[in-house]
C-alpha positions in Angstrom: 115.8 108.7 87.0 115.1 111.0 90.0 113.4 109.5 92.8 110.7 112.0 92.7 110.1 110.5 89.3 109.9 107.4 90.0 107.2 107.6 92.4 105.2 109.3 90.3 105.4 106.4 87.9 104.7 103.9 90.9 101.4 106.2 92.0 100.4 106.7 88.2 100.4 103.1 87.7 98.5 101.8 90.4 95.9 104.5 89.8 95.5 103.0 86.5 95.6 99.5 87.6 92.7 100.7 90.5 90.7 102.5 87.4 91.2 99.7 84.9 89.9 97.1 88.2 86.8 99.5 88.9 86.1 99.1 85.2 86.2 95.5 84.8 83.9 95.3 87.8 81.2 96.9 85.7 80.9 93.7 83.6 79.2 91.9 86.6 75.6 92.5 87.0 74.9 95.3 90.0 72.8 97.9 90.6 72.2 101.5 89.4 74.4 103.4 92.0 76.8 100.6 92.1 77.7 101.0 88.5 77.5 104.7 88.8 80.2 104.9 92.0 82.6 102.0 89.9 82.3 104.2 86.2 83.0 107.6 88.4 85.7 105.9 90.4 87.4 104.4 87.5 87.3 107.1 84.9 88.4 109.3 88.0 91.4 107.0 88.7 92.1 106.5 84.9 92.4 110.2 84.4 94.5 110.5 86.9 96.9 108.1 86.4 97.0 109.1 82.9 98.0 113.0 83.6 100.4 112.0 86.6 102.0 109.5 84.3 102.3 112.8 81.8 103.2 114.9 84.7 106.6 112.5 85.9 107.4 112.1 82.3 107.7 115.5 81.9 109.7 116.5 84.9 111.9 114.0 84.0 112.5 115.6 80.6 112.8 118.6 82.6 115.0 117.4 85.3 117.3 115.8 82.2 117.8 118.5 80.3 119.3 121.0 83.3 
């Protein structure tokens, strides 16, 4: 695995683990804009780990296969 790769992986998974914590946060009680700036922040971060996780996994196809 490249290194390249590899910290893509590293960034993809702690966005997920940041988006997956913003998430669980929304099970304590808070107010309105609170649980609209965690659901935002977390989807946000979810998404983005989700397509940078694609992302590395296809350059390292890529990278593989030249």
């Amino acid at each position: 695995m490249i290194r390249q790769v590899a910290i893509m992986y590293a960034v993809a998974a702690l966005l997920l683990l940041v988006g997956a914590g913003c998430l669980l946060l929304l099970l304590r009680p808070g107010g309105a804009a609170r649980a609209y700036v965690l659901r935002m922040t977390g989807i946000m971060a979810l998404a983005a780990g989700v397509r940078l996780a694609a992302g590395a996994g296809s350059m390292q196809r890529w990278s593989v296969a030249g």
